[in-house]
Every structure is written in structure tokens, then in C-alpha cells.
N, CA, C and O of each residue as an XYZ file, in Angstrom:
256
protein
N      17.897     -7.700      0.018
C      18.078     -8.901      0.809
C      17.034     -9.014      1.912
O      16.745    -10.142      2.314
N      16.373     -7.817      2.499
C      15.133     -7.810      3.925
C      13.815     -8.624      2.855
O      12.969     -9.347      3.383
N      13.823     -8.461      1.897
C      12.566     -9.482      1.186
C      13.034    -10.935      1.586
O      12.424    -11.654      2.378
N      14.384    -11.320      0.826
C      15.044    -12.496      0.769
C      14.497    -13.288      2.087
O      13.661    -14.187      2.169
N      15.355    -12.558      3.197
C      15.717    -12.996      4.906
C      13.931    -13.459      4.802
O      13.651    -14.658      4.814
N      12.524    -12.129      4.676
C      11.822    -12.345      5.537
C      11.209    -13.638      5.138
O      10.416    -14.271      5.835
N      11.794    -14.103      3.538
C      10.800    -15.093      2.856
C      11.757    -16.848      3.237
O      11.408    -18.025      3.140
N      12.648    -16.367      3.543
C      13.768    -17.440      4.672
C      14.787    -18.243      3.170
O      15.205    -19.397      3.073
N      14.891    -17.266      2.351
C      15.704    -17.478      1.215
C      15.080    -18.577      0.247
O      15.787    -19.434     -0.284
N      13.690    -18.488      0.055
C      13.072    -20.102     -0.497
C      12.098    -19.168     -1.588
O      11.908    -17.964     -1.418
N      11.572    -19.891     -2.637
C      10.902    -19.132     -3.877
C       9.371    -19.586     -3.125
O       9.177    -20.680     -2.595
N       8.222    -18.318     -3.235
C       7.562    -18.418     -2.403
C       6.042    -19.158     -3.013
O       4.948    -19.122     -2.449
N       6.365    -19.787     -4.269
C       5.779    -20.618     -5.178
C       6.043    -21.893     -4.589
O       5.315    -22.474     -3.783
N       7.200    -22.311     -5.075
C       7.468    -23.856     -4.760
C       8.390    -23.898     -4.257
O       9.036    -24.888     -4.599
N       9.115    -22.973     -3.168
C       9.819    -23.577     -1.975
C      11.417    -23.496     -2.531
O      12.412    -23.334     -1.823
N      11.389    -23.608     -3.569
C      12.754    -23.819     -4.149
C      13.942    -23.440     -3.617
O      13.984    -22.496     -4.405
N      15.505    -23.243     -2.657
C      15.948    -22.130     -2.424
C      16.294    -21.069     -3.280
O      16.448    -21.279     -4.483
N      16.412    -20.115     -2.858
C      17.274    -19.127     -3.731
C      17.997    -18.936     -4.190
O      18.883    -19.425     -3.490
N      18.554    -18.413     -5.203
C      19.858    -17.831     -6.035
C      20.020    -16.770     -6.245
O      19.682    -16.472     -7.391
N      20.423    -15.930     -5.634
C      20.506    -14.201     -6.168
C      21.167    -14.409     -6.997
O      21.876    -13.416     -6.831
N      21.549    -14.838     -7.746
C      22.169    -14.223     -9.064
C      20.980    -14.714    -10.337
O      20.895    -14.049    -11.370
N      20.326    -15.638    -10.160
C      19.280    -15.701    -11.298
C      17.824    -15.614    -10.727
O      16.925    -15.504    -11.560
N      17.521    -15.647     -9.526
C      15.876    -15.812     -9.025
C      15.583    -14.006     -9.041
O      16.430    -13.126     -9.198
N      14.318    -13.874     -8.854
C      13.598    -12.513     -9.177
C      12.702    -11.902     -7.199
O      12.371    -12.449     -6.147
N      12.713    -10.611     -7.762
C      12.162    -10.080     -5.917
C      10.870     -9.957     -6.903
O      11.122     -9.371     -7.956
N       9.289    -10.493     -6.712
C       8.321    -10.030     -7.566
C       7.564     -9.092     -7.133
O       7.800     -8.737     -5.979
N       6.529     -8.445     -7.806
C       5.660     -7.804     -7.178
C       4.047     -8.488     -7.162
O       3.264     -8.343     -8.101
N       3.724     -9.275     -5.865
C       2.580     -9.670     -6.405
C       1.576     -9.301     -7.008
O       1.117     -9.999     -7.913
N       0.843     -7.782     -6.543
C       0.018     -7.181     -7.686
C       1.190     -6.309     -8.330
O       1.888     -5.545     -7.663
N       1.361     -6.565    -10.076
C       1.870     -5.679    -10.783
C       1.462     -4.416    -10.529
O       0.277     -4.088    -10.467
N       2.823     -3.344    -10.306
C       2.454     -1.936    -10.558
C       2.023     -1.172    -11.436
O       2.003      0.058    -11.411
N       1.491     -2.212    -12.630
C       0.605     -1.764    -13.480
C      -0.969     -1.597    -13.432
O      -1.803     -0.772    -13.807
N      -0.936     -2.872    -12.741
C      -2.802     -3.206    -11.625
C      -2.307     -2.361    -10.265
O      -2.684     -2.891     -9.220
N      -1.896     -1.718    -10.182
C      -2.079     -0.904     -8.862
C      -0.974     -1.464     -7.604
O      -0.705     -1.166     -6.440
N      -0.712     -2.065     -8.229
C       0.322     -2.779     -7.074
C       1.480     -1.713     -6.228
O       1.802     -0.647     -6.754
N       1.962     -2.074     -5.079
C       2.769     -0.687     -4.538
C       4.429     -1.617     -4.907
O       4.326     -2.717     -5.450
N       5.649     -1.148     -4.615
C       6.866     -1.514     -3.871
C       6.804     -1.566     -2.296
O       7.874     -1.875     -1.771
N       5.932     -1.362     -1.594
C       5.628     -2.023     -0.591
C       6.513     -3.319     -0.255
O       6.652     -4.083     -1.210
N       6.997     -3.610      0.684
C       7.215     -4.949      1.501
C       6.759     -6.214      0.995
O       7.258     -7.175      0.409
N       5.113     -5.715      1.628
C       3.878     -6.551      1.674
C       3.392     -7.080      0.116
O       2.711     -8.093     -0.046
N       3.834     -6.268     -0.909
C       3.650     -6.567     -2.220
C       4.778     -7.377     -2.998
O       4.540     -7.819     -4.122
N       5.871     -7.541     -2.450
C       7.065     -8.552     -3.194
C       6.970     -9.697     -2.091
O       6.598     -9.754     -0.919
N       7.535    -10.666     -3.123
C       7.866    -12.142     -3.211
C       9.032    -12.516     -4.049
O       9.122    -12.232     -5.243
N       9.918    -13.165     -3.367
C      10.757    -14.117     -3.837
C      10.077    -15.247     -4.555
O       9.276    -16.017     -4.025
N      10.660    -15.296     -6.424
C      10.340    -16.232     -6.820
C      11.217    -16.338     -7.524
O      11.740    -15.326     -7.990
N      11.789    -17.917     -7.917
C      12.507    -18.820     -8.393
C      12.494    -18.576    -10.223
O      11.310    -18.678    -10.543
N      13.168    -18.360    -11.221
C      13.213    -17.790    -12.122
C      12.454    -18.775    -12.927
O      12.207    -18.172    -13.971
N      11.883    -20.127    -13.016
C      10.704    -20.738    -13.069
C       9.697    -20.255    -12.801
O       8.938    -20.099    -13.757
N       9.261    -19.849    -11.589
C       7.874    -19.936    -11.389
C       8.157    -18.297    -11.653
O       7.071    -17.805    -11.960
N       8.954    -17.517    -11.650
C       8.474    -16.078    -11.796
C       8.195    -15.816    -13.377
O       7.739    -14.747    -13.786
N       8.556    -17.033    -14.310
C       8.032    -17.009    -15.751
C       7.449    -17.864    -16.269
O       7.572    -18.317    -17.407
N       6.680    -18.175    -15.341
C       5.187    -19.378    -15.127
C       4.103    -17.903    -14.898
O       3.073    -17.625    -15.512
N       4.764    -17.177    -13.834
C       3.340    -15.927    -13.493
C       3.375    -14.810    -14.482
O       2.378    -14.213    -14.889
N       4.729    -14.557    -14.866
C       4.638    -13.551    -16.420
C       3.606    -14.059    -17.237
O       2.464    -13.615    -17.352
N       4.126    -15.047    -17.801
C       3.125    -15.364    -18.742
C       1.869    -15.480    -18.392
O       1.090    -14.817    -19.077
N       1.522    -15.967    -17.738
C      -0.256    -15.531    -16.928
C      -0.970    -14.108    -16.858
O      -2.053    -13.539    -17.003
N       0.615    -13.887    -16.478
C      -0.577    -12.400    -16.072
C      -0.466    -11.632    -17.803
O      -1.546    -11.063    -17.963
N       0.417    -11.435    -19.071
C       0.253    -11.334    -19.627
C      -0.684    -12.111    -20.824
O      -1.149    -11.697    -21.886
N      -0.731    -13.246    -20.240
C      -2.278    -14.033    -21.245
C      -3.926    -13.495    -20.633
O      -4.975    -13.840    -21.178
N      -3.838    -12.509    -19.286
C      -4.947    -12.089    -18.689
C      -5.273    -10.861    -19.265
O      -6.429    -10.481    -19.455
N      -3.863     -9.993    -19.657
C      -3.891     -8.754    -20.338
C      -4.398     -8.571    -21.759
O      -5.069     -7.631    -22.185
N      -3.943     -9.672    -22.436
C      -3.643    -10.068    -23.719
C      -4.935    -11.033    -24.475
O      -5.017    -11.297    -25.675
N      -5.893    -11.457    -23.369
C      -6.897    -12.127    -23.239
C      -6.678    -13.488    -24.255
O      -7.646    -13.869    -24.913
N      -5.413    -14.181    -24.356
C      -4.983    -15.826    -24.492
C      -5.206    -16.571    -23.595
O      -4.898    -17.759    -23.689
């Protein structure tokens, strides 16, 4: 919930509010690219836009 509060309960894409029961805590750099669990590395995003950036970052991996 200290991600939630600091991001003021809104998806940090498009503002959307939140839903804990279906929205996602993300990690902006994947901990696969080096990314930490850090604070500073999650974002609240809206279960839209957090599978708007899946698919991106797997068409970057995947080179589609």
C-alpha cells in the first residue's frame, strides 16, 4: 500500500484510480533488465496500461 499512498492511489500511466483487487504494483525497469524492488523502481498501473507495457516490453525482447 506505501507504493499505492505515494502514487495518491491513481495508475501512473493514465491517471486512472485504483483498484487493488485488479490493478498491478509494476516494476519500471524489469528485474530482468536490471531493474531493483526498490521504491523508486515500482509504479502503480491500471490493469490496462500494465498490459499495454507487457506487451511492449516483450515485442522489444522478442524483436515484433
Amino acid at each position: 500500500m506505501r507504493i499505492a499512498a505515494r502514487d495518491s492511489f491513481c495508475c501512473a500511466q493514465c491517471g486512472r484510480a485504483w483498484n487493488e483487487h485488479i490493478d498491478h504494483v509494476d516494476h519500471r525497469v524489469p528485474l530482468e533488465a536490471g531493474g531493483s524492488n526498490d521504491d523508486a523502481n515500482l509504479q502503480l498501473l491500471c490493469v490496462d496500461c500494465h498490459a499495454r507495457k507487457t506487451a511492449a516490453e516483450a515485442a522489444g525482447r522478442f524483436g515484433r
